[in-house]
N, C-alpha and C positions, 0 to 999 in steps of 0.2 A: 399443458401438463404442469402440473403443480410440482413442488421439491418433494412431497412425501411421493410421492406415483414415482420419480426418478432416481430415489433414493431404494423404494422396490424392487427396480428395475435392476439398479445395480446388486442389491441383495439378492437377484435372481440369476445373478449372473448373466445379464440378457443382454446385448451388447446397443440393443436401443437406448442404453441408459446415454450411451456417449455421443451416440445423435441426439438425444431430446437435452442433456450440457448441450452441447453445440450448437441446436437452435436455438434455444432462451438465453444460456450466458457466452456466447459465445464471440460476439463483439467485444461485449465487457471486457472477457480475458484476453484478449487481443488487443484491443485497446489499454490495460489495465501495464500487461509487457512490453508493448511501446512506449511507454512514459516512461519505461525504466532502460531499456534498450535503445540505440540510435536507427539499427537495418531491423524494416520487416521481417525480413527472411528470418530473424533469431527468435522477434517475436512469437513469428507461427512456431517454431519449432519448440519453445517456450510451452509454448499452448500444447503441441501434442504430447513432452512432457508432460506438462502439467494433468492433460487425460489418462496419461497412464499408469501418473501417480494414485488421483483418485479413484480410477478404476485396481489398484492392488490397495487402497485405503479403507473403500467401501465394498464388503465387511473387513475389518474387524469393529470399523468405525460406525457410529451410524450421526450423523449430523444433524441435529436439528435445524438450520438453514443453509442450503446448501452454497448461495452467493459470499458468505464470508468463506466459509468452506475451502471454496474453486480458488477465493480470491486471496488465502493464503499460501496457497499451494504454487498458484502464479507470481506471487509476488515474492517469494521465497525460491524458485526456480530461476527470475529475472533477475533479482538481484546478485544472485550466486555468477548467472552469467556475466553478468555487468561485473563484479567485483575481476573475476578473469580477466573479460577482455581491455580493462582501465586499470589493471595494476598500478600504476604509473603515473596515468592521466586522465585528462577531464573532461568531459563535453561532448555535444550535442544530443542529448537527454532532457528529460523535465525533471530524472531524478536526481543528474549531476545539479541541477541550478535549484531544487528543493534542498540539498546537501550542501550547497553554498550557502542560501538562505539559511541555514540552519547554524552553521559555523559558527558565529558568535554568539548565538545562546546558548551553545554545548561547547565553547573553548574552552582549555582547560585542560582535556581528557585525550589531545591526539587527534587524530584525522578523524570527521565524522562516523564513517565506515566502523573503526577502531571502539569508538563511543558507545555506539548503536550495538554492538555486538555482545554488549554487557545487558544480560538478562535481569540484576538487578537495577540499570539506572532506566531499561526501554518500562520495565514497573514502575517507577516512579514519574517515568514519561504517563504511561496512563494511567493514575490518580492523577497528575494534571488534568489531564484530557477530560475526563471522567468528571471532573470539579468544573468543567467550564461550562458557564450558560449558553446557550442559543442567542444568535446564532455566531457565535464563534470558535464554539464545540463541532457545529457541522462544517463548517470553512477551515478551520484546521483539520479536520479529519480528511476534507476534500483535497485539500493543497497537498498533506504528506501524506498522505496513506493512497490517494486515488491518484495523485499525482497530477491533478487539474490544475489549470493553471485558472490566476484571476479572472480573465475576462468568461471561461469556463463556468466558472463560480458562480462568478453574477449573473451571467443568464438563469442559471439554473436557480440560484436565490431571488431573482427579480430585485437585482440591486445592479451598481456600477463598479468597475475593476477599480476604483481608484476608492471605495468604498470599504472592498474586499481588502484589497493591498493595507490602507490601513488598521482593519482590523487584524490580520496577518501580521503587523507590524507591533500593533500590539499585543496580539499572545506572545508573541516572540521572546517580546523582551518582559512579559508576566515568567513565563516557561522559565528564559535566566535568571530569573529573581528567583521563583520558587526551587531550582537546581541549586543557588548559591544557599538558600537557607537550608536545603537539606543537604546539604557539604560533598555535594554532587560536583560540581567544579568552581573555583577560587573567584 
C-alpha cells in the first residue's frame, strides 16, 4: 500500500490506516525512538504515541509523504521523552552521543538541548544542511536526524565507518564555521 492509499484510509477514518503505518513504517519508528531513547519499552510507547498523534493529525492535515510525516511526530514525542527522563543526565542513547558530538560546533549557546530548541538557529542549521553536497548532506542527515551511527552509514553508503567518521568530522566543523559567521555562537 502506497502513502496516498494510507493517507485515504486515515481521511476515511478507517482504522486500517494504522495497520497499513505499522506494516510499512513501522520498524522505522521504532527503531527511529530507540536511538533517541535507552528502554524499548518507552520506544514502543513512543510509537503508539506517535500513532495517535497521526491518527488526530490526519485530517486536518494531509501529508504529501507520509515517512517524514511519522518521522517527525516520533522524533518530536522521543525527544520530549528523553528530555524528561535525562533532566540531569546523559547516556546510553545514540541521541545523547549525537549531542555530544555536536557540542562543539554549537558551543556558545548552552546545553545542546537548550541550542536546538531555538527555532531560528535549527533554520540556519537547515540552510546548512540544505547547502551541503552529496554525499555528506545524506551522512549528516543519517548521523542527526536518523540517529545512525557510522558504521550504519557505511553500509548503507557502501563506504567505511572510518570514511563516514571523517566526513562527519568534517561538516562538523564546516557547521561551526558557518554558525560563527552567522553570529550564531562566538
Amino acid at each position: 500500500m502506497d502513502d496516498r492509499e494510507i493517507i485515504a484510509l486515515f481521511w476515511d477514518r478507517n482504522e486500517e490506516a494504522l495497520a497499513a503505518v505499522q506494516e510499512q513504517y513501522g520498524r522505522m519508528m521504532l527503531r527511529l525512538a530507540g536511538r533517541i531513547l535507552a528502554s524499548k519499552e518507552d520506544a514502543e510507547e513512543v510509537v503508539s504515541d506517535a500513532l495517535l498523534d497521526a491518527w488526530n493529525a490526519i485530517p486536518p492535515h494531509r501529508p504529501e509523504h507520509l515517512l517524514p510525516f511519522l518521522g517527525r511526530i516520533v522524533r518530536r514525542r522521543a525527544i520530549d521523552r528523553y528530555r524528561r527522563e535525562t533532566a540531569d543526565k546523559r547516556g546510553g542513547s545514540e541521541m545523547a552521543l549525537a549531542l555530544e558530538e555536536l557540542e562543539n560546533s554549537l558551543a556558545g549557546g548552552g546545553t545542546p538541548e537548550e541550542i536546538w530548541e531555538s527555532k531560528a538557529l535549527a533554520e540556519a542549521v537547515a540552510e546548512f544542511v540544505r547547502g551541503l553536497k552529496e554525499p555528506a548532506r545524506g551522512i549528516f542527515i543519517r548521523r542527526y536526524w536518523y540517529l545512525d551511527t557510522a558504521a550504519e552509514i557505511a553500509a548503507h553508503i557502501g563506504s567505511s565507518p572510518a570514511r563516514v567518521g571523517m566526513i562527519l568530522t568534517r561538516t562538523r566543523r564546516k557547521l561551526a564555521a558557518y554558525l560563527k559567521e552567522k553570529e550564531w555562537i562566538e
